[in-house]
C-alpha positions in Angstrom: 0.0 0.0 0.0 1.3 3.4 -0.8 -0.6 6.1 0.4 -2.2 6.7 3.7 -5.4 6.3 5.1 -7.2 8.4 7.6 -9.0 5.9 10.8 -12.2 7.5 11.4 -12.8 5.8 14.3 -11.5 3.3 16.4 -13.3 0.9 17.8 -13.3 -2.0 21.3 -16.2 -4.5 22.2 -17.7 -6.0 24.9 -18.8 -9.6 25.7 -22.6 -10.0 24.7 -25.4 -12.4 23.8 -25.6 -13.1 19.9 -29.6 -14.5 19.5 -29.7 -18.7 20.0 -27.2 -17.7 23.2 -24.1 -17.6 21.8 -21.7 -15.1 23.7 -19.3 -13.3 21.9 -17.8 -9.6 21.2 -17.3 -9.7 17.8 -19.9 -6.7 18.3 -17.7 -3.2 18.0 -18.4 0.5 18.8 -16.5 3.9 18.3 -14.8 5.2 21.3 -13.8 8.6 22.0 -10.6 10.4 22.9 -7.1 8.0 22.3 -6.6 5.2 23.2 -3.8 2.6 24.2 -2.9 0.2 22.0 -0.8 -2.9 23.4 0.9 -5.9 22.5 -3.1 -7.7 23.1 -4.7 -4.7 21.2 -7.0 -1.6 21.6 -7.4 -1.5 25.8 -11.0 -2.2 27.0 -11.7 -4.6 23.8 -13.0 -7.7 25.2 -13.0 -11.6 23.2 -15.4 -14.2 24.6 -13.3 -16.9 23.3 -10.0 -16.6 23.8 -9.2 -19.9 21.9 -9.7 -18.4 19.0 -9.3 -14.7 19.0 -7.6 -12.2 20.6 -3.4 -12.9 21.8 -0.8 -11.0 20.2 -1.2 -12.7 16.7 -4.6 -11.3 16.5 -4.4 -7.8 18.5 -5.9 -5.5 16.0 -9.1 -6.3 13.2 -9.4 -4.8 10.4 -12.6 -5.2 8.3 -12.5 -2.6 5.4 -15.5 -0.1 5.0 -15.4 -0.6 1.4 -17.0 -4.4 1.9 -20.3 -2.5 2.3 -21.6 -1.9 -0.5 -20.8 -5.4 -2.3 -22.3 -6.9 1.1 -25.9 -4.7 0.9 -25.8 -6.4 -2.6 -25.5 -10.0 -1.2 -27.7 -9.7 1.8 -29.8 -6.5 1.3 -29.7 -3.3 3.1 -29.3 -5.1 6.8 -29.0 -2.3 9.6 -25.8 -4.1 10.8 -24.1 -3.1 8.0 -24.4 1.0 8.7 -22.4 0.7 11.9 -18.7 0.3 11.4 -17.6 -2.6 13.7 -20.3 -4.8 12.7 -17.6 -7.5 11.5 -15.6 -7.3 14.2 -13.1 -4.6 12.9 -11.4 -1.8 15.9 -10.0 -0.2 12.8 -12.8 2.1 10.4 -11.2 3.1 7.6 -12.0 3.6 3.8 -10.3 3.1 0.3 -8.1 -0.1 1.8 -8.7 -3.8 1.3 -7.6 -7.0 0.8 -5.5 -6.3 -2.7 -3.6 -3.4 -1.3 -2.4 -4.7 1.7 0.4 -7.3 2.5 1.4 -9.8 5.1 3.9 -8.3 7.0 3.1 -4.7 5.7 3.7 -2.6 8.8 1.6 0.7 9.4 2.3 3.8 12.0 -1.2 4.3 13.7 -0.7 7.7 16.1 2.6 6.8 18.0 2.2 2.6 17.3 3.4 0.6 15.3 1.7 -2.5 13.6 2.1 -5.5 11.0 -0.2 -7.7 9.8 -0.2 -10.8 10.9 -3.2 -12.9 9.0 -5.9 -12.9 6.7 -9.1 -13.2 9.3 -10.8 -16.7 8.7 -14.5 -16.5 9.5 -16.8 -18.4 11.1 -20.4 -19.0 11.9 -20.4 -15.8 14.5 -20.4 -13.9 11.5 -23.4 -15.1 10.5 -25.3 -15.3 14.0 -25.1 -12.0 14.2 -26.2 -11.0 11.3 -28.9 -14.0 11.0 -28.0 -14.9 7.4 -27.1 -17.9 6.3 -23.9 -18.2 3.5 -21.8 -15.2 4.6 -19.2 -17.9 5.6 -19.0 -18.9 2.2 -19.5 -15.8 0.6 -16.1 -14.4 2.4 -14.4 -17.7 1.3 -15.2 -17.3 -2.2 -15.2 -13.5 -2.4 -11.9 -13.2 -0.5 -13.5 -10.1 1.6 -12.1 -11.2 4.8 -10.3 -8.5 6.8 -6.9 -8.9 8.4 -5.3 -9.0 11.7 -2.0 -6.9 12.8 0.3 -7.3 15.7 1.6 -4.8 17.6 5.4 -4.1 17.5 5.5 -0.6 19.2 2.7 -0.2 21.6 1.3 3.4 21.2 -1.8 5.7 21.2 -4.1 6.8 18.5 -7.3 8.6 18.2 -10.5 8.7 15.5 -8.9 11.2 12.7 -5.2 9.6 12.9 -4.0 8.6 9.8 -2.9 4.6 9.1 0.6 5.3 7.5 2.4 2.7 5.6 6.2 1.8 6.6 7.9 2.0 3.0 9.6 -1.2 2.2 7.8 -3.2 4.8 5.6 -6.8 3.7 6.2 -9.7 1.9 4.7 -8.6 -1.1 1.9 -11.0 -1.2 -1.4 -9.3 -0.5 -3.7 -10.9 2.3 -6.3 -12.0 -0.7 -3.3 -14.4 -2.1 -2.7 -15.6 1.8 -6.2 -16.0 2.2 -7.3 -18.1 -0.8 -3.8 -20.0 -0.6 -4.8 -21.0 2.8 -8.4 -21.0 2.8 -10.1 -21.5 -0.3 -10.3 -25.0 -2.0 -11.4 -23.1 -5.9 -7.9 -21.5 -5.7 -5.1 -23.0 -7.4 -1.8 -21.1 -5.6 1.2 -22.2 -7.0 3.8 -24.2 -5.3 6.5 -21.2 -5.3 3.7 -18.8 -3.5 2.9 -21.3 -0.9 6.6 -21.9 -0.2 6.8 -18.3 -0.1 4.3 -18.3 2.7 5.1 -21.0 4.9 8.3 -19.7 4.9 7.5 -16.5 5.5 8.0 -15.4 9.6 5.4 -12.5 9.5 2.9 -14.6 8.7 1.5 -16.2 11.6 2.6 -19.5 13.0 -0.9 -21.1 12.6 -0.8 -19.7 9.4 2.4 -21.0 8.0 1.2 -24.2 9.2 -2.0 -24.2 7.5 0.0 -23.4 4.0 2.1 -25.7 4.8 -0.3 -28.9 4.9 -1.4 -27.9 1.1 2.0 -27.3 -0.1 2.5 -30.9 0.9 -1.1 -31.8 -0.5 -0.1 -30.2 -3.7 3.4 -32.0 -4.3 1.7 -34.9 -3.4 -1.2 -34.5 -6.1 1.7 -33.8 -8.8 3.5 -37.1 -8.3 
């Protein structure tokens, strides 16, 4: 990514009740004034399961604005999708997504410093909260999945800071490639891209793993 992007708000959850019971804080709302950011993300931002979210690998969502539009066109003009932190995201920002962004591309947010980590693999909280069936599949197929960053210098920021890129920073494979190479069984990565990735130490451990299973998979299909 080249140019920088202005945060219009930032934004922490709390633990609540999705309907059929399910707790979670996948739920997020603006917050006003700065805020710390630490090695286990935006302070007062809360993760019901702790198993699978939250930890320094996965300190800071981002689910871009721009998914909007294309998402009022899959499921119709929901209310969810007018408030910014409806997929989780602590980040709001526009004209950033999947394509422009890289695993390990570093950003300066107010006075920290993060890199992303992972492509954000969804699940069926998603579409409790929302009460639609097939997002799951529609992030899969679409590649629309937000990232996860890491915090190397823990900071402060505040609504109107801008998310600057670190020039020379990231693999050079955007999250979309990670994602599909990881996560979607249409895609057909190549063996030198997922070599690239398991191999590559910003990407998170989980993750390398992951790539590596089908990089073995996909020498083993070619013999």
């Amino acid at each position: 990514m080249n140019d920088a992007v202005v945060v219009t708000s930032l934004m922490t959850g709390r633990i609540a009740t999705l309907p059929g019971g399910k707790r979670t804080a996948i739920g997020k709302h603006p917050i006003s004034g700065p805020v710390a950011i630490t090695r286990l993300g935006l302070a007062g931002d809360q993760q019901a399961d702790k198993r699978h979210h939250g930890g320094p690998e996965m300190a800071v969502h981002l689910y871009p604005l721009a998914h909007d539009a294309w998402w009022r066109g899959q499921i119709g003009d929901h209310p969810l999708l007018d408030d910014p932190g409806a997929f989780g995201s602590n980040l709001a920002v526009e004209r950033i997504d999947e394509d422009s962004v890289c695993i390990g591309e570093r950003f300066r947010l107010g006075s920290a410093l993060l890199e992303v980590s992972q492509p954000r693999k969804p699940c069926a909280t998603i579409e409790q909260r929302f009460e639609r069936t097939g997002m799951v599949a529609a992030i899969v197929s679409s590649g629309r999945c937000g990232w996860y960053m890491r915090v190397i210098e823990e900071g402060r920021a505040a609504a109107g800071d801008a998310l600057v890129p670190v020039p020379g920073s990231g693999t050079g494979v955007t999250v979309r490639s990670a994602f599909a190479a990881a996560v979607d069984p249409a895609s057909e990565p190549s063996r030198a891209l997922l070599a690239e990735l398991a191999a590559a130490p910003a990407l998170a451990e989980e993750w390398r793993n992951r790539i590596a299973a089908r990089l073995v998979r996909v020498g083993n299909a070619s013999r």
